[in-house]
C-alpha positions as a printed Julia matrix, in Angstrom:
199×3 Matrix{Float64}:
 -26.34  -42.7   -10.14
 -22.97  -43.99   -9.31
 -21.47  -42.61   -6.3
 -18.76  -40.58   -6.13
 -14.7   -42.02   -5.24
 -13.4   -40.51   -2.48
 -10.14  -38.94   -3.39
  -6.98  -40.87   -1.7
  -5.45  -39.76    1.35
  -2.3   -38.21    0.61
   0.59  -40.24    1.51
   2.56  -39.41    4.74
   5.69  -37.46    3.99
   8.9   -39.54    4.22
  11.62  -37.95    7.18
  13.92  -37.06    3.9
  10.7   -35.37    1.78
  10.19  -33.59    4.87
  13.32  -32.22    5.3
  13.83  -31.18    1.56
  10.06  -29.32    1.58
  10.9   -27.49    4.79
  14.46  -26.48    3.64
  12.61  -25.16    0.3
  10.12  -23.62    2.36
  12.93  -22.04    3.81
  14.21  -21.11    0.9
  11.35  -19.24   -0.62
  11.09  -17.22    2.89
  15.15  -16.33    2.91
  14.87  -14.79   -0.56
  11.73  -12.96    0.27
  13.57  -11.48    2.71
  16.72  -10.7     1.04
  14.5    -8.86   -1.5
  13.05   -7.07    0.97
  16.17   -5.92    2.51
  17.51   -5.08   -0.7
  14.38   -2.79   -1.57
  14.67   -1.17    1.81
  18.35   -0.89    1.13
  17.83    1.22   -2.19
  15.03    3.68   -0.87
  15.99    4.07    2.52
  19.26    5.87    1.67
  21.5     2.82    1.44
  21.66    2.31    5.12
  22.34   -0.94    5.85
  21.63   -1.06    9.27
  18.31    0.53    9.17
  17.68   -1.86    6.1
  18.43   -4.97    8.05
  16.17   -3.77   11.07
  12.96   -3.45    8.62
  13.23   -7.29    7.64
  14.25   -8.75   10.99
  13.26   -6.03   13.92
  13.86   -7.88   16.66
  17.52   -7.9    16.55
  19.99   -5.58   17.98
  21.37   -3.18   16.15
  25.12   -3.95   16.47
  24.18   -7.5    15.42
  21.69   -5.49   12.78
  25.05   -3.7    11.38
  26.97   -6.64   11.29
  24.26   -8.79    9.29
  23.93   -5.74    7.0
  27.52   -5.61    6.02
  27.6    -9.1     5.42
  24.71   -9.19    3.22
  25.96   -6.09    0.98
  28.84   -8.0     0.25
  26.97  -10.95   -1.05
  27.18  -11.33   -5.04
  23.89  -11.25   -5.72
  22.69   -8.99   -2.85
  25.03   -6.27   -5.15
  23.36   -7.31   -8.52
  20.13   -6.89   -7.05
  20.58   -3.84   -5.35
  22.65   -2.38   -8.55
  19.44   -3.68  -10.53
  16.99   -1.54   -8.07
  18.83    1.03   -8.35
  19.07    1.45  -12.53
  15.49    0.75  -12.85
  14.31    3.49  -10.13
  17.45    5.82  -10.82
  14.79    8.94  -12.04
  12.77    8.23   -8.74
  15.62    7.88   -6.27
  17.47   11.26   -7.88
  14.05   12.73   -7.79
  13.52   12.36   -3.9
  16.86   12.89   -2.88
  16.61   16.51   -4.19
  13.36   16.97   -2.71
  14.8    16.07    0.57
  17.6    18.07    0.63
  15.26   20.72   -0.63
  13.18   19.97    2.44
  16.57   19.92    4.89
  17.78   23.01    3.22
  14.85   24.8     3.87
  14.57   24.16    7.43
  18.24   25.09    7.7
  18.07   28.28    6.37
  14.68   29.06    7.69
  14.11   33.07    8.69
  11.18   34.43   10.88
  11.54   37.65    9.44
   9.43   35.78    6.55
   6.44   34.9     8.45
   6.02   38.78    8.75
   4.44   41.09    6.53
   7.74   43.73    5.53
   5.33   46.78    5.21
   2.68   46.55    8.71
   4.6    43.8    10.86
   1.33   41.76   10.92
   1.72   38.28   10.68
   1.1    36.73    7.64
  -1.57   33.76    7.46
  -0.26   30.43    5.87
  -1.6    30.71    2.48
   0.41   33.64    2.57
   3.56   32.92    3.94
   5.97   31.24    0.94
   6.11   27.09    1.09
   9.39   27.34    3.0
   8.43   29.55    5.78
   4.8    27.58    5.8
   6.67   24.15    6.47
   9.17   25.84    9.65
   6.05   26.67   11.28
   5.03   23.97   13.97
   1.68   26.16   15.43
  -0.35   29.14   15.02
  -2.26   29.8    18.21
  -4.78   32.71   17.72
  -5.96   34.73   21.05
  -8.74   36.94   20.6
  -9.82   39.63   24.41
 -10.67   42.57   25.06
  -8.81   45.44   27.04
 -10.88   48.36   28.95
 -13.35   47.53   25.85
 -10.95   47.67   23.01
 -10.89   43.99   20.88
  -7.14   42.97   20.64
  -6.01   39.68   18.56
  -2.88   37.93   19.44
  -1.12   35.37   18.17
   0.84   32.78   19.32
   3.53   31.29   17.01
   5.52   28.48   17.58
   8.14   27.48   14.88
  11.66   26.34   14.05
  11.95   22.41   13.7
  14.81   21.77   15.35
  17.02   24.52   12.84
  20.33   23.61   14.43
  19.61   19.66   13.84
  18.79   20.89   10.05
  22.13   23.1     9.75
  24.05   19.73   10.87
  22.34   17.43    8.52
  23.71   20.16    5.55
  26.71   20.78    7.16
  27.11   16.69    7.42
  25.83   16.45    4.0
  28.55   18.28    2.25
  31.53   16.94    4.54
  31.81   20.47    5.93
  33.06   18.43    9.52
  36.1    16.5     7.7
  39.54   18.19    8.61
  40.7    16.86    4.96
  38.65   19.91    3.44
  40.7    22.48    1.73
  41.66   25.69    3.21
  40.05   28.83    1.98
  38.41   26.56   -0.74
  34.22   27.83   -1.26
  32.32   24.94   -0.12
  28.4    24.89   -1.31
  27.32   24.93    2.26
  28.66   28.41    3.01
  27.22   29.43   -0.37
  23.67   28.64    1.43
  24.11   30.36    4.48
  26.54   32.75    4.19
  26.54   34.03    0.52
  26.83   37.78    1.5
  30.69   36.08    3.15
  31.47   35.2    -0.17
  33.05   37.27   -3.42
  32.81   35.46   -6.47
């Protein structure tokens, strides 16, 4: 039986095929990460900064910023975001609602509602509405015994941060810019005030 060739050893690299298979190399890694900056771009809420930081973490973020806005101003960094977004545009509508939803919620969050309107007893979870269930950070049940009488107590703890909510909404609709008109209805105060407002 004849025995096998060895293969040839691969030739050595010239200094120029070096150079043009690590800039390719290069390459390939640069528009992996332009892609992935662009994804984060798109379902992050277009925040560029935030974006930027995902792909390349160790910078700062005023050099993050300034890399960002650079990028998004890039021809095909626009066509490819503008891509992302058309083909994900039911998605990306989808979970924006749900968010504000979520923001709204916490915002307008009342612990009258964690109460049953009839006794005062508080309600359990699978009996407080979704809202109300999601403001609530702890239940902390206490259980004793006074002069031989059983008592039950509980402990609530709730309301994620409302105020931080109320500024997100109140941020949201532009409810901080001195351009809005006066006496005009905005939606906000149509979510927390709409007892303030005739229509």
């Amino acid at each position: 039986m004849a025995a096998k060739k060895k293969p040839a050893p691969k030739k050595a690299l010239t200094p120029v095929q070096k150079k043009r298979a690590d800039t390719v190399k290069a390459d390939k890694a640069a528009a992996v990460r332009r892609e992935k900056f662009c994804i984060e771009y798109v379902f992050n809420g277009n925040n560029g900064t935030q974006a930027y930081l995902k792909v390349w973490p160790h910078v700062m973020n005023s050099t993050a910023a300034t890399e960002a806005w650079k990028l998004l101003r890039k021809p095909e960094i626009i066509k490819r975001v503008n891509e992302l977004q058309e083909e994900n545009h039911e998605f990306l509508i989808a979970s924006h609602k749900q968010i504000l939803r979520e923001v709204s919620d916490m915002a307008l969050f009342d612990p009258v509602n964690m109460f049953c309107a009839e006794t005062g007893r508080l309600l359990t979870l699978d009996e407080m509405d979704p809202a109300t269930r999601k403001s609530v950070n702890e239940i902390e049940m206490v259980i004793g015994d006074d002069n031989g009488r059983p008592f039950q107590m509980a402990k609530v703890k709730y309301g994620k941060d409302k105020r931080g909510y109320t500024d997100m909404m109140m941020k949201y609709y532009n409810q901080y810019e001195a351009h809005q008109v006066a006496g005009a209805i905005q939606p906000i105060t149509l979510l927390l005030h709409p007892e303030d407002v005739n229509v």
